[in-house]
C-alpha positions as CSV (number, residue, x, y, z in Angstrom):
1,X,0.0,0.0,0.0
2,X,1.3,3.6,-0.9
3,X,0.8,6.5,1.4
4,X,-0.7,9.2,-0.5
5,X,-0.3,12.9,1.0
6,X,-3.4,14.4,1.5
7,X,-4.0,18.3,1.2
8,X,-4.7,20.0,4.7
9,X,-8.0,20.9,5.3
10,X,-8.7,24.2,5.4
11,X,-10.8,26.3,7.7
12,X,-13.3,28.8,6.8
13,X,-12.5,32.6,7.8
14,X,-16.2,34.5,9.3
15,X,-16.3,37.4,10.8
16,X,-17.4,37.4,14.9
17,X,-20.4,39.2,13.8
18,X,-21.7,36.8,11.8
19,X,-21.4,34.2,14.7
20,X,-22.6,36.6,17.6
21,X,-25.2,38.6,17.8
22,X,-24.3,42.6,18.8
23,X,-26.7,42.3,21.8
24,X,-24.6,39.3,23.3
25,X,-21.3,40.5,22.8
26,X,-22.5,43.7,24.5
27,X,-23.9,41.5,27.5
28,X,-20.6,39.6,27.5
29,X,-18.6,42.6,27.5
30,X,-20.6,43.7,30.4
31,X,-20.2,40.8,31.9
32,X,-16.8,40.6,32.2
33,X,-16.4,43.9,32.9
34,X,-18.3,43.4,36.1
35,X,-16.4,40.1,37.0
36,X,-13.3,42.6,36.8
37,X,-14.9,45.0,38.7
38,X,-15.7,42.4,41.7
39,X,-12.1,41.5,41.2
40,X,-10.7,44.5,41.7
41,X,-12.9,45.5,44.7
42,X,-11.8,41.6,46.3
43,X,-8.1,42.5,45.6
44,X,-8.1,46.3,47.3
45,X,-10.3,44.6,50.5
46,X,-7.3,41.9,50.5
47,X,-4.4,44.6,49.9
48,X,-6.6,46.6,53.5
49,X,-6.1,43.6,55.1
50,X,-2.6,43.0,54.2
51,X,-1.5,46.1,55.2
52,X,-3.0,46.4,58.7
53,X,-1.5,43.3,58.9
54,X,2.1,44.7,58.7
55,X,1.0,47.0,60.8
56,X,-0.1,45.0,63.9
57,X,3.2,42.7,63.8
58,X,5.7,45.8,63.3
59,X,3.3,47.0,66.3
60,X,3.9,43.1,68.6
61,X,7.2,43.7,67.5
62,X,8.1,46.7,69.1
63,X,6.0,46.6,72.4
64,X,8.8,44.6,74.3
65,X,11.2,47.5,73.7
66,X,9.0,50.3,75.3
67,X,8.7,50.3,79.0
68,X,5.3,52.6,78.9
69,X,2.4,51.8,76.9
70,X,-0.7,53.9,75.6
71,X,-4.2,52.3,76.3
72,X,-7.5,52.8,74.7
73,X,-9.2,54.2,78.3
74,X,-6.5,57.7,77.8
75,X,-4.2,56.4,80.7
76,X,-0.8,54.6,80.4
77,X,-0.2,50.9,81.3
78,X,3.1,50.6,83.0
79,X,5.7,47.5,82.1
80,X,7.8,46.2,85.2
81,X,9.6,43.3,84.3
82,X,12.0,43.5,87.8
83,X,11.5,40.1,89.5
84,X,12.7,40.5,93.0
């Protein structure tokens, strides 16, 4: 048996127009334009969180190097670590 090449099939070119409708690549558009939008609003509340994250460990961090500390009732707590 001989192999005989075939010629490639070839695909037909159409315009996206002629396959979808204008009213559903509008919706579509909109669509994805509001799963972006929900992305975006997800990524800064993440990006809050992050950051007040930093904040509170640079905060545990420092608090054994101070010995006076500011409380939220507008008086000072006092640190004592003298064992006697």
């Amino acid at each position: 048996m001989i192999a005989v090449m075939e010629e490639p099939v070839k695909g037909e070119v159409r315009r996206l127009a002629d396959i979808f409708s204008t009213d559903d690549t509008e919706r579509a558009s909109l669509h994805v334009k509001s799963a972006i939008d929900s992305q975006k609003h997800t990524l800064r509340t993440l990006q809050g969180f992050a950051n007040e994250n930093e904040e509170l460990i640079k905060l545990v961090e420092n608090l054994p190097n101070k010995v006076s500390h500011n409380i939220m009732v507008s008086k000072q707590l006092l640190h004592n670590s003298i064992c006697e």
